[in-house]
C-alpha positions in Angstrom: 24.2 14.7 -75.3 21.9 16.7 -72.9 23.1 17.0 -69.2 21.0 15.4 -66.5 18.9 17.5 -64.6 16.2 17.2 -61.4 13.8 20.2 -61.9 10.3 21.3 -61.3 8.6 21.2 -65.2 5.8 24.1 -65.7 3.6 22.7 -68.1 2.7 25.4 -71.1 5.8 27.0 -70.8 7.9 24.0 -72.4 8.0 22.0 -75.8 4.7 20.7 -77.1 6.0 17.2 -76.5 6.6 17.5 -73.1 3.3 19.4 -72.2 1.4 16.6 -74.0 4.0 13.3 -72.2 4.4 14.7 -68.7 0.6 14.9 -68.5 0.1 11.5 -69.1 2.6 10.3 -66.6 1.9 9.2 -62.9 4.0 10.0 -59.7 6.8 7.4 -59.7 6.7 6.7 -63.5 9.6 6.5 -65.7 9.3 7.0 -69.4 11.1 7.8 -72.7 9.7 11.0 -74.7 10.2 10.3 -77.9 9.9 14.2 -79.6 9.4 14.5 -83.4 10.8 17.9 -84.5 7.2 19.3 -84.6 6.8 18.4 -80.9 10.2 19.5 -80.2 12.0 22.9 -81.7 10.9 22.4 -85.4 12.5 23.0 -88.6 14.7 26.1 -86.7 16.4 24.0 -83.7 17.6 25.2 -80.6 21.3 26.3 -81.6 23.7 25.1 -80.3 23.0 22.3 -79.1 19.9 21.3 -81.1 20.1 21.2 -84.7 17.2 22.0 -87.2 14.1 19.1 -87.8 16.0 16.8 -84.8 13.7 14.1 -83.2 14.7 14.4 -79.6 14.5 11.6 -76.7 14.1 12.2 -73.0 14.3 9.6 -70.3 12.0 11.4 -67.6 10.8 10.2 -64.0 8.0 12.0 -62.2 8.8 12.5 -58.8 5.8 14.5 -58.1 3.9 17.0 -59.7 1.1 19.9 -58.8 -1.8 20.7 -60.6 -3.4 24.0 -60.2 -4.6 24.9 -56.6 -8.9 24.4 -56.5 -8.8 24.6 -53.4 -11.1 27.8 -51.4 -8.0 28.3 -48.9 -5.3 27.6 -50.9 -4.2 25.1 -48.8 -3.3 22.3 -52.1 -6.1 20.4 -51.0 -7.2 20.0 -54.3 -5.4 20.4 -57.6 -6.1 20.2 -61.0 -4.0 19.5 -64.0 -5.3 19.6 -67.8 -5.2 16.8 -69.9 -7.2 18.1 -73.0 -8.1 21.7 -73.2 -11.8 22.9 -73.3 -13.0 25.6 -75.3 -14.4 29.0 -74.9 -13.7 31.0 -72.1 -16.7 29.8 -69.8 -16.1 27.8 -66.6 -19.8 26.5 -64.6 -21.1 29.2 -62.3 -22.8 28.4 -59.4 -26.5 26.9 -60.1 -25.0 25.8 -63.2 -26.9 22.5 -64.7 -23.2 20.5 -66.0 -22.9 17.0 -66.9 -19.4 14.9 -66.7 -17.9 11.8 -67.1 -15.6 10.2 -64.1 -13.4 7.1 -63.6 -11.9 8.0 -59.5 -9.6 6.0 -58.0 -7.9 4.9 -54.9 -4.6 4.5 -54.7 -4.3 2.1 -58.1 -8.2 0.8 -57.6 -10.6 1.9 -60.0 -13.6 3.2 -57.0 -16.1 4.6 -59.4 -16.6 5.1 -63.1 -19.7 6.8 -64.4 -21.7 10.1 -65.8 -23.9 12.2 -63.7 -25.9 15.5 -64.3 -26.3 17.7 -61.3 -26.6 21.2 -60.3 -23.2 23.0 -59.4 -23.4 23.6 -55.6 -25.9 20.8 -54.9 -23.0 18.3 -55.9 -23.1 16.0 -52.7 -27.1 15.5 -53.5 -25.5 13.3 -56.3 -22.4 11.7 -54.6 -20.2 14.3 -55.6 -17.2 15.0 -53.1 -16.1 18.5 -52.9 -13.2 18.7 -54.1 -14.5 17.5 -57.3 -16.7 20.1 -57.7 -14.4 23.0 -56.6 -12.4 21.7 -59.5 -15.4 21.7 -61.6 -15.5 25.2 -61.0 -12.4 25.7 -63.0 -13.2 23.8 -66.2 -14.1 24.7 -69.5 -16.8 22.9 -71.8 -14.6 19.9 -73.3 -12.0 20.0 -71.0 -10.4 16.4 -69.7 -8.8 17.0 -66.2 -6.8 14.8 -63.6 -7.8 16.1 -60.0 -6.2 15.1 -56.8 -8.5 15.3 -54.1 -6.8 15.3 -50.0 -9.1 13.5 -47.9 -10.6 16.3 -46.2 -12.3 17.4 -49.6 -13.2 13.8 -50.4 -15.0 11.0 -48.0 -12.8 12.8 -45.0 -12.1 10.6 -42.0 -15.1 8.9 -42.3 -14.1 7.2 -46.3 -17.2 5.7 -47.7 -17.6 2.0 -47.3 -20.6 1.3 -50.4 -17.2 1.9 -52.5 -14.5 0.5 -49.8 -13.0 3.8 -49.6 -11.1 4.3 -45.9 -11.1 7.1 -43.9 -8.2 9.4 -44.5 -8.2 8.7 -48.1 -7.1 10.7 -50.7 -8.4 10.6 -54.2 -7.8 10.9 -57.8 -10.1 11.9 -60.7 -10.0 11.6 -64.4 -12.8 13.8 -65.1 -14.6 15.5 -68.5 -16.9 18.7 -68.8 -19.6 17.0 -71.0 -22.2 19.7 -71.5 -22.8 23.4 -69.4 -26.0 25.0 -69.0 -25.3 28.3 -67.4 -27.7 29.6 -64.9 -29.5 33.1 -66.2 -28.8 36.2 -64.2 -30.8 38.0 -62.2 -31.3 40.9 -64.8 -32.2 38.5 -67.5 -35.6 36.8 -65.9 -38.8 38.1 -66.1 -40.9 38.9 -63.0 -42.8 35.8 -63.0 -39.2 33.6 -63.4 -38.0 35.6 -60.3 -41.2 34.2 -58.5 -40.8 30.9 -59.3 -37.2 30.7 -58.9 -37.5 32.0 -56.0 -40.2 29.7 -54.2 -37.7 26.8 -55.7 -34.9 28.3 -53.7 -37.1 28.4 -50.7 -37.9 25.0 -51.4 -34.5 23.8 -51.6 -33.1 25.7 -48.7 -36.0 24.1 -46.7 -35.1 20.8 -47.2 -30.9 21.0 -46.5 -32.0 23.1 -43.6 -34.4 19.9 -42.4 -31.0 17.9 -43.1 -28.4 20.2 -41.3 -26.7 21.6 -43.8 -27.7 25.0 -42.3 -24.6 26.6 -45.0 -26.1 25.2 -47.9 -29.6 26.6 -47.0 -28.7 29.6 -46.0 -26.6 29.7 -49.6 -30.3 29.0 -51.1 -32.1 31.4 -49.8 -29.7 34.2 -50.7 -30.9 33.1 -53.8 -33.8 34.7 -53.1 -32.3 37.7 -52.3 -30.6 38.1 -55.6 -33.8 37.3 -57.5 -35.9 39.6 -56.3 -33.1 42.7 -54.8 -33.9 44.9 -58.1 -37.9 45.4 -57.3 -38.5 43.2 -60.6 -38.9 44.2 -64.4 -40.5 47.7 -65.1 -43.8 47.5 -66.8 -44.6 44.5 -65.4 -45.9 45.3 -61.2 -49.8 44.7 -60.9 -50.8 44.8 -57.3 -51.2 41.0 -56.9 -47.8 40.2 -58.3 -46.5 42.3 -55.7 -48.1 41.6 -52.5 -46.6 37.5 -53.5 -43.5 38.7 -53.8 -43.6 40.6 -50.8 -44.7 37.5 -49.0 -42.3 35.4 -50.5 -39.7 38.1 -49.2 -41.3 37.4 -45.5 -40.9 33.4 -45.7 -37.4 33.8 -46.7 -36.3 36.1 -43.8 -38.3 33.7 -41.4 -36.3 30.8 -42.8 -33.1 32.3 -42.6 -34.0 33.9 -39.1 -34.6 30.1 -38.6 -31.3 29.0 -39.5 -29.7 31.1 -37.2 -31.1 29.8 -34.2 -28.9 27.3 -32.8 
């Protein structure tokens, strides 16, 4: 007989069966693991207590649990915990194109269940809350996630009535990295992508400026900035080309200057 215990479980750093239980489980639950030996300690046991090819059984309650911190402070706002892995090593950059698959829910109310592709940082253009997409930040292709979101990184103290969500509400996501398509760098476009990226950026940044959102315009056109900082490819600088992107250069700092201005 195993001794009763109370104590905080770091997932990946315990028996397969727990890793693969606990994650299933919901605050306030109460379960019984049932651990075959190959989600337990195997053929070789955990002497002395556990003996070789033993199927174990634990009677677990979640008091709480903590996913990992997605939060840009680091203030547990949001918080992310694996359910499948993903593969690969790549998580979405910013202006990554990513498309997922989300059931959220408040309190034990399914709000919203559907799949959406959007551009990483433009997230709210498609009804994304925040915290969601920090979160997304930290995914890999494949991966199956459960996020709790605190209010202030979902509808905030205003909630969102289309989906009855009050104010103060926090949330919590099932969520799926469908499909990635990572944004080319700066060094890998030619001259004439870094143009028209960059009039896009303009373009964007126009229109949240227009809506207030003077952080994610200003985010856009330091865009531009990036595309166009190295002077361009060599072997590719006729007059013309350069005199538009010197003018495109002129727009962008009168945008920004724009921004400023209270």
């Amino acid at each position: 007989m195993i001794t009763p215990c109370s104590r905080d479980i770091p997932l990946g750093q315990v028996i397969k069966g727990w890793d693969e239980g606990i994650a299933t489980m919901k605050r306030g639950e109460k379960a019984i693991l049932t651990c075959t030996p190959e989600y337990a300690y195997g053929a070789s046991g955990s002497p002395p207590k556990i003996p070789p090819n033993s199927t174990l059984q634990f009677e677990v309650e979640m008091f709480d649990f903590y996913g990992e911190d997605c939060s840009e402070n680091g203030d547990g706002g949001v918080r992310k915990t694996v359910i499948n892995e993903g593969s690969g090593y790549a998580c979405p950059r910013e202006e990554a194109t990513v498309t997922i698959s989300y059931t959220a829910r408040h309190l034990d109310r399914v709000i919203e269940e559907r799949d959406v592709k959007f551009v990483m940082g433009d997230g709210s253009e498609s009804g994304i809350v925040p915290g969601l997409e920090l979160a997304l930040y930290k995914m890999k292709m494949g991966e199956e996630a459960r996020v709790s979101v605190k209010y202030p990184y979902g509808y905030g103290n205003s909630g969102n009535a289309h989906l009855a969500v009050p104010g103060g509400a926090d949330l919590e996501y099932t969520v799926t990295l469908k499909d990635l398509d990572q944004p080319k760098y700066s060094y890998e476009l030619s001259k004439a992508e870094k143009l028209e990226y960059s009039a896009k950026a303009k373009e964007e940044g126009t229109l949240y400026f227009k809506k207030g959102n003077y952080e994610r315009a200003l985010k856009k056109y330091g865009l531009i900035a990036d595309y166009l900082g190295d002077g361009g490819n060599e072997g590719d600088s006729d007059d013309e080309e350069m005199e538009e992107d010197e003018e495109t250069k002129k727009e962008k700092s009168t945008d920004c200057d724009s921004a400023l201005i209270p």
